[in-house]
C-alpha positions as CSV (number, residue, x, y, z in Angstrom):
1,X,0.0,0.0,0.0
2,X,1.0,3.4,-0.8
3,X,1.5,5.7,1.9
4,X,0.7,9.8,1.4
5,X,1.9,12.2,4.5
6,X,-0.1,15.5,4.4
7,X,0.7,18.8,6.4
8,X,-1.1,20.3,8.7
9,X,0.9,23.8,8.9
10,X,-1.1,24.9,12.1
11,X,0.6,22.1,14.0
12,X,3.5,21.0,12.1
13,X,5.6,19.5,15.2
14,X,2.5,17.2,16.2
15,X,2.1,15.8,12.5
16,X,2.0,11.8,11.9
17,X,2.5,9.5,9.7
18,X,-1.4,8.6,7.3
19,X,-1.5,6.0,5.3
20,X,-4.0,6.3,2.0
21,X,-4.6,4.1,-0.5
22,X,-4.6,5.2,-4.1
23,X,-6.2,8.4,-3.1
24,X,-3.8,11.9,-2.2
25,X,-4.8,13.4,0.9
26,X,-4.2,16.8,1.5
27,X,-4.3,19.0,4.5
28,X,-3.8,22.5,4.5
29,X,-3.1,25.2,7.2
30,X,-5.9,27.0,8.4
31,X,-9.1,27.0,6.2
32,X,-8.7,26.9,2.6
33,X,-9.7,25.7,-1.1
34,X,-8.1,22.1,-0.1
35,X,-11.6,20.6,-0.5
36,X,-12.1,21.9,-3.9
37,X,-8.5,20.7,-5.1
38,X,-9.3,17.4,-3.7
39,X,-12.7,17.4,-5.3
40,X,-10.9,17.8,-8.4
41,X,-8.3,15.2,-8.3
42,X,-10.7,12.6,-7.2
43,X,-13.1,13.3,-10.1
44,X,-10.4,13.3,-12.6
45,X,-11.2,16.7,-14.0
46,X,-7.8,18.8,-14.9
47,X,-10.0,21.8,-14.4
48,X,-7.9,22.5,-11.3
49,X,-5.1,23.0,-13.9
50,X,-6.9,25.8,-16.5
51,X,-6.4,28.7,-14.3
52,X,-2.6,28.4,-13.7
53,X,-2.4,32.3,-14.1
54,X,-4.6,33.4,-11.1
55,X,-3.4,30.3,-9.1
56,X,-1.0,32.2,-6.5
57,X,-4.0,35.1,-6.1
58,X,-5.6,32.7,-3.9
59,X,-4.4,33.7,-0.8
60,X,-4.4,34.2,2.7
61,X,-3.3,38.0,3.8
62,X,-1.2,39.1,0.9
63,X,0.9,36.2,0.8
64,X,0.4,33.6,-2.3
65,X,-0.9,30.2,-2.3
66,X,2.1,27.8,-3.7
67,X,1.3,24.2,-3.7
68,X,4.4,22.1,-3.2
69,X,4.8,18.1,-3.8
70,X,8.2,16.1,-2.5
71,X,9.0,12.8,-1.7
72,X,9.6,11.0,1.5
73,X,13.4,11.2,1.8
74,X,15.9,13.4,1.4
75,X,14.3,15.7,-0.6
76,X,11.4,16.8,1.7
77,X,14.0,16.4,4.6
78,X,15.8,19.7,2.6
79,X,12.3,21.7,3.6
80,X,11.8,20.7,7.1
81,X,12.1,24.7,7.7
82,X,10.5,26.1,5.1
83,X,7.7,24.1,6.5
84,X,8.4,25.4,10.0
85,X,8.9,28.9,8.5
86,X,5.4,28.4,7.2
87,X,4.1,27.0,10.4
88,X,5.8,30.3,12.2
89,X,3.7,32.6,10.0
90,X,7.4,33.8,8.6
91,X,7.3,32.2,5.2
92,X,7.3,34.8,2.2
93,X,4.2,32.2,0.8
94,X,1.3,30.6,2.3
95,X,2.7,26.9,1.6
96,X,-0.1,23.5,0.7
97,X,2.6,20.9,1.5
98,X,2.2,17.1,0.1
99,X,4.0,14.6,0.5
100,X,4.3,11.0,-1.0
101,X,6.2,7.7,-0.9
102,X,6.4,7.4,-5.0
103,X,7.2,9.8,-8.1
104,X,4.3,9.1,-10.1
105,X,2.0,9.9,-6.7
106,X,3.6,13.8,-7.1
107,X,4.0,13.8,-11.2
108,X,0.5,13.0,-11.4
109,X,-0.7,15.8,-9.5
110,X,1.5,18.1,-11.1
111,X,0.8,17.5,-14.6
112,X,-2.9,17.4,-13.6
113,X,-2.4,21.5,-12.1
114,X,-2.7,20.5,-8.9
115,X,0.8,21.5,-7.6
116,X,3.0,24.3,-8.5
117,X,6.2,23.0,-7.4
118,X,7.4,19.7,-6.6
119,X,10.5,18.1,-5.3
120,X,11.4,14.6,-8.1
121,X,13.8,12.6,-9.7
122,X,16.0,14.1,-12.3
123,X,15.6,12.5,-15.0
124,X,11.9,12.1,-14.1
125,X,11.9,16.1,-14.6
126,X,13.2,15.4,-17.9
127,X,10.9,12.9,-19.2
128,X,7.7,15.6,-17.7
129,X,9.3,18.3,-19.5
130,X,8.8,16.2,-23.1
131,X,5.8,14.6,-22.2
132,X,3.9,18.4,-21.2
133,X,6.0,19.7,-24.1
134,X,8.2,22.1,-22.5
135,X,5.5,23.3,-19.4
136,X,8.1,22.0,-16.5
137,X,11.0,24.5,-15.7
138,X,13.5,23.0,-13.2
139,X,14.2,25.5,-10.5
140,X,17.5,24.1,-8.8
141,X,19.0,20.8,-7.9
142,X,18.2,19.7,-4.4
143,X,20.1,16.1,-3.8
144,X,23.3,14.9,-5.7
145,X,24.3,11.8,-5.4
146,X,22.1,9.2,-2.3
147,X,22.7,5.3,-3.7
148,X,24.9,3.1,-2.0
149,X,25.4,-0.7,-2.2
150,X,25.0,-2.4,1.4
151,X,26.5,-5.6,2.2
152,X,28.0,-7.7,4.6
153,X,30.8,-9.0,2.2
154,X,33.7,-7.2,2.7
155,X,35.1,-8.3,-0.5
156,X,33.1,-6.0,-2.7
157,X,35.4,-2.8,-3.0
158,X,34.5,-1.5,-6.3
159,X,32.0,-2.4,-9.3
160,X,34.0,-4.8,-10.8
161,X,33.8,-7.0,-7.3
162,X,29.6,-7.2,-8.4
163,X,30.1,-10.0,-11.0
164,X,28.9,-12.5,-10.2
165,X,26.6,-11.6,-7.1
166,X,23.4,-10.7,-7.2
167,X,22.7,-7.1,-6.7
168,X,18.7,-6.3,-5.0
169,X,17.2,-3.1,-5.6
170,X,14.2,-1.2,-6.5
171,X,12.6,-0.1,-10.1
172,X,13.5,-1.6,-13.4
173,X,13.5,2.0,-15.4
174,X,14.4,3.6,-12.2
175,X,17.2,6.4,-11.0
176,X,19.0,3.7,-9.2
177,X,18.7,0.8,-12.4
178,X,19.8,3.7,-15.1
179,X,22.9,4.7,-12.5
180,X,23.8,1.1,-11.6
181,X,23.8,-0.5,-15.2
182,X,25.9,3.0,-16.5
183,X,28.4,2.3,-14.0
184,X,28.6,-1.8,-15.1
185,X,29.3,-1.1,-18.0
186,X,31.8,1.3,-17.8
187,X,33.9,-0.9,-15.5
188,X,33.2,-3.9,-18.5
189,X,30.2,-6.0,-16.8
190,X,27.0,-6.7,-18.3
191,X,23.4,-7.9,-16.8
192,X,25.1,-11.3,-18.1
193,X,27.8,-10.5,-15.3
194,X,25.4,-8.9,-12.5
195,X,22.0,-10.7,-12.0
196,X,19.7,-7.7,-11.0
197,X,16.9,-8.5,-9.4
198,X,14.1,-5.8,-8.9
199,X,11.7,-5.2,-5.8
200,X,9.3,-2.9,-5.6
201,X,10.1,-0.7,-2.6
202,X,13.2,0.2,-1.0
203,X,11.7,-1.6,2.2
204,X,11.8,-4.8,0.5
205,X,15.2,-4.8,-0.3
206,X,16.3,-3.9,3.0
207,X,14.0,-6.6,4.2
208,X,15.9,-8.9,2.7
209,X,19.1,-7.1,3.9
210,X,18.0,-7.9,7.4
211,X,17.2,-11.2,6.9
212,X,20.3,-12.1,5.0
213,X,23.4,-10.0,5.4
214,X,25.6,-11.2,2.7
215,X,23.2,-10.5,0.5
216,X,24.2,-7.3,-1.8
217,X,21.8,-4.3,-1.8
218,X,21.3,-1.4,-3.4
219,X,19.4,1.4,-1.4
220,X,19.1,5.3,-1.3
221,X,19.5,7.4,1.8
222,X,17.8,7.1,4.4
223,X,17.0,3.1,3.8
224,X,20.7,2.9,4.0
225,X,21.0,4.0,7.3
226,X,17.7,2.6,8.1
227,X,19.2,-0.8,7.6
228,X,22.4,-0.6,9.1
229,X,20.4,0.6,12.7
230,X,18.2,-3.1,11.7
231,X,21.4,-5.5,11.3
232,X,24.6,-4.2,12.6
233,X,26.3,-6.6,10.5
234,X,25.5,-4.4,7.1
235,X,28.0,-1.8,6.0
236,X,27.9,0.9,3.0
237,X,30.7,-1.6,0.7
238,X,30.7,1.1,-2.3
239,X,29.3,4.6,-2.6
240,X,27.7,5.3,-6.6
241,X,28.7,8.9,-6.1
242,X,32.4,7.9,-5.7
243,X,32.3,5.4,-8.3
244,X,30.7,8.0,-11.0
245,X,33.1,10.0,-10.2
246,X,35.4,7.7,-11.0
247,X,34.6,6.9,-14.1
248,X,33.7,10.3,-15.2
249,X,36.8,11.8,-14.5
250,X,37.5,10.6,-17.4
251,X,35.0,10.9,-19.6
252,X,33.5,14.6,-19.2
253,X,33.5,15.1,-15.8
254,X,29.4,15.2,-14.8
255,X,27.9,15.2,-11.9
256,X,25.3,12.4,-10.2
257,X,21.9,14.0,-9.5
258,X,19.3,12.5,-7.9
259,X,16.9,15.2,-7.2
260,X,15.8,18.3,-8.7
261,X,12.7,21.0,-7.8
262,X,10.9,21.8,-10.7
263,X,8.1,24.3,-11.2
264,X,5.0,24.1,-13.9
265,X,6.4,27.1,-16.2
266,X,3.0,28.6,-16.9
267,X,3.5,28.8,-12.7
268,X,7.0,29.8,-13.1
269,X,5.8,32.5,-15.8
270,X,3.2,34.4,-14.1
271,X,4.1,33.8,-10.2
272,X,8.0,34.4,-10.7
273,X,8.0,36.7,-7.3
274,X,6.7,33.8,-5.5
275,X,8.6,31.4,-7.2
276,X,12.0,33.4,-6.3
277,X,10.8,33.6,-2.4
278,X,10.3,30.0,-2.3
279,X,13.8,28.9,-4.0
280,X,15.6,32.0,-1.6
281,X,13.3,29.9,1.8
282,X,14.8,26.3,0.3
283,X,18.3,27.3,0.1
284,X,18.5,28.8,3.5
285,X,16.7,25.7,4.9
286,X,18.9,23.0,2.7
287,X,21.7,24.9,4.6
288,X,19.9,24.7,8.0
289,X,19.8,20.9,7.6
290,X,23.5,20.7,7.2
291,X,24.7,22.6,9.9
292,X,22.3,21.5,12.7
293,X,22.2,18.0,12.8
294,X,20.4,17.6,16.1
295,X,17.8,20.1,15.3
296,X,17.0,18.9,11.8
297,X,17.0,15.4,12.5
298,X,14.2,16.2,15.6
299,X,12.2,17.9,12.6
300,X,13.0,15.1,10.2
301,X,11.9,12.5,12.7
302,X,8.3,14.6,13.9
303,X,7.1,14.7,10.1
304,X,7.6,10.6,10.1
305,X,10.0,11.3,6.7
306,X,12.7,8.7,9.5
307,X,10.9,7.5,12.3
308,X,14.0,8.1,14.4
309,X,15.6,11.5,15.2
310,X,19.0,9.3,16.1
311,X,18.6,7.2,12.8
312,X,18.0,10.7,11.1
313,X,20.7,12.3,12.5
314,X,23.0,9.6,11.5
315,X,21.6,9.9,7.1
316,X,21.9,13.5,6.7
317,X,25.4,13.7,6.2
318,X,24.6,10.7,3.3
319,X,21.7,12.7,1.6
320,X,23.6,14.9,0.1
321,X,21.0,17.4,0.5
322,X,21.8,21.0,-1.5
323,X,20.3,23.8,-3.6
324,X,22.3,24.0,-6.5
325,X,20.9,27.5,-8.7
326,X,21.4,29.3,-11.8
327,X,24.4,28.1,-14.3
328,X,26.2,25.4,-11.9
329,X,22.8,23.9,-11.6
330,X,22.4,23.6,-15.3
331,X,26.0,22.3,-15.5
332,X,25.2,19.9,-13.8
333,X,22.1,18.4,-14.6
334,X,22.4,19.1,-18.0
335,X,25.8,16.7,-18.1
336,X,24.5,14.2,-15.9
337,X,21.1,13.9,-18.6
338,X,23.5,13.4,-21.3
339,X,25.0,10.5,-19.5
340,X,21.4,8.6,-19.1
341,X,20.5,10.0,-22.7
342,X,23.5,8.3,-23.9
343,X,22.7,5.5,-22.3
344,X,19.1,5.0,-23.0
345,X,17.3,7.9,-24.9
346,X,14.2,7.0,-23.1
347,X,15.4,7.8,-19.3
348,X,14.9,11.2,-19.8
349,X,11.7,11.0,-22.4
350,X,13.4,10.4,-25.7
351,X,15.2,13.9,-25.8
352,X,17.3,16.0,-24.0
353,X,15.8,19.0,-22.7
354,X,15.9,22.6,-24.3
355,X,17.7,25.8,-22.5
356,X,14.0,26.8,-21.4
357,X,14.2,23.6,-19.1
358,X,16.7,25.4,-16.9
359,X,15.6,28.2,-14.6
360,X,18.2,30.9,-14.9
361,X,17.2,34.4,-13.8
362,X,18.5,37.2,-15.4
C-alpha cells in the first residue's frame, strides 16, 4: 500500500504519519480551497489546472498560495524549515505541503495543475518536461548523489567486485537501475555478469538485507542507514557517487543528481515573485539541515519522513541534501542527462531538454 503524508501547517511539530490508498490526501493550514483541489483530483477533471495564471491570487493576507509536492526522503527532509517557516507565520508564501512515498503519486498531481512545485527525480523532470512539451521549468538541484550498495561481504570494493553476485534493488526503469547499469558497463560487466533482481520498494530490499546480510543491496539514503540501525552486521561496501566519479573523471566530468525541484512554467511565468521567495526559503533551509544535525533530525523524525531523530541524525550527512541555482545547476544536470541519454534515450523521455528547461534568472 502506498502511503501519502499530508501537512497540517497549524501544528506541524504534532504531525503523523497517514496511510491512503490510491487516493492523495491533502491538509492545508488553516481554512482553505483544499476541499475543492481534492474534489478535483478525485473526479479526474484537470480543471484545477486551466487557471494556472490566477493560481498564486488565492491567498491568505497578501501572501500567495504555492502548492508544493516532494517525496519521502531526502528531498522533503531539505524543507523541514521552510515548513516550519510556514508553520511560524514567517514564510514569504502561504505553503499547501504534500508529500508521497512514490514519483508518479507527485508527477500525477502536477501534470494534472494541482501543484506548482514539486521536489522529483532528475531524470523524471526530464521525461515531464517532453511529455507536457516544454510546461516544466526546473528551479535548482536539491540532492546529488544518495545510492549506495550495502552488504555484509567485505570483498566488494568496487563495481568490478559485483560480477557475479546478485545485486537487489528497487525499479526496473528507475534512478537507481539507469545509475547502476551506467556504471557496469563502464567498469566492462553486463546484466550477463550482474544478475539484478528488482523489488518494488526500497523496504523490501532492506527486508531482505536484514534477513540475509551477505546479500548485496542497493538502497538510497535514508534506507541505507535505516538498515544498518536493523542488522549491525550491514555496512555501505561502495558509494555510486564515488564510483561515478570515477569513471567520469574521465569521460567529461558530470555530476550524479538524484533530485531536482521543478516548477509548472506557466507557474513559473506568471508567479515568478513567488517562485524566487520560495527557492531563496529552500536554500537557507537546505543549509539549516547541514549545519544543525540535532535540530534537523528532531524535525525530520516529527514529520515521520525517518521515524527516528537518532537514525536521522545519523543519514543526513549521506543525503547529500543541497540547492544547487542558476548556471552550476544547469551544468550539472544538463551533463548528468546526457550521460542517461547516452545511455538509454528513453530515461529522460526520448530527448534532451531545451535551455527553457533550466531556470536561470536574469
Amino acid at each position: 500500500m502506498k502511503k501519502t503524508v499530508s501537512f497540517l501547517l497549524a501544528g506541524l511539530m504534532a504531525l503523523t504519519l497517514a496511510g491512503c490508498s490510491g487516493q492523495n490526501s491533502q491538509t492545508t493550514a488553516a481554512d482553505t480551497s483544499a476541499e475543492t483541489t481534492e474534489q478535483a483530483s478525485s473526479d479526474g477533471s484537470s480543471d484545477a489546472g486551466e487557471d494556472n495564471a490566477s493560481e498564486a491570487e488565492d491567498s491568505i493576507g497578501d501572501k500567495p498560495t504555492v502548492r508544493v509536492g516532494s517525496l519521502n526522503g531526502p528531498t522533503s527532509m531539505g524543507l523541514v524549515y521552510v515548513m516550519e517557516m510556514a508553520d511560524n507565520g514567517d514564510a514569504a508564501n502561504y505553503y499547501e505541503f504534500n508529500m508521497a512515498t512514490a514519483a508518479d503519486e507527485i508527477t500525477g498531481l502536477l501534470v494534472k495543475g494541482d501543484l506548482d512545485i514539486a521536489l522529483i527525480p532528475a531524470n523524471v523532470a526530464s521525461v515531464l518536461y517532453n511529455k507536457t512539451e516544454g510546461n516544466i521549468t526546473v528551479l535548482d538541484i536539491n540532492t546529488l548523489g544518495v545510492l549506495y550498495v550495502v552488504s555484509a561481504d567485505d570483498s566488494i570494493q568496487s563495481i568490478s567486485d559485483l560480477a557475479g553476485k546478485t545485486v537487489y534493488l528497487t525499479g526496473m526503469g528507475t534512478t537507481p537501475d539507469y545509475v547502476l547499469q551506467y556504471l557496469l558497463k563502464a567498469n566492462g560487466l553486463t546484466t550477463d555478469d550482474v544478475h539484478l533482481e528488482y523489488k518494488t520498494e526500497a523496504n523490501e530490499v532492506a527486508a531482505i538485507l536484514k534477513e540475509t546480510p551477505d546479500a548485496v543491496g542497493l538502497l538510497p539514503q535514508p534506507f541505507v542507514t535505516s538498515a544498518m540501525a536493523q542488522n549491525d552486521q550491514l555496512k555501505m561496501v561502495l558509494d555510486l557517487t564515488e564510483e561515478w566519479n570515477k569513471v567520469q573523471e574521465q569521460a567529461g566530468g558530470s555530476t550524479l543528481v538524484t533530485g531536482v525541484t521543478v516548477a509548472r512554467t506557466d507557474f513559473l511565468e506568471e508567479n515568478k515573485e513567488a517562485v524566487d521567495a520560495f527557492l531563496d526559503e529552500h536554500e537557507e533551509s537546505s543549509l539549516a539541515v547541514n549545519s544543525d544535525l540535532d535540530d534537523a533530525a528532531e524535525k525530520v523524525a516529527a514529520l515521520g519522513i525517518i521515524p527516528k531523530a537518532e537514525v536521522a541524525k545519523k543519514a543526513i550527512p549521506y543525503c547529500n541534501i543541497t540547492c544547487i541555482r542558476g548556471d552550476e545547476m544547469k551544468t550539472d544536470l544538463s551533463g548528468y542527462l546526457q550521460v542517461l541519454f547516452d545511455q538509454d534515450p528513453a530515461s529522460v523521455g526520448g530527448a534532451l531538454p531545451g535551455d527553457d528547461f533550466y531556470y536561470i534568472p536574469q
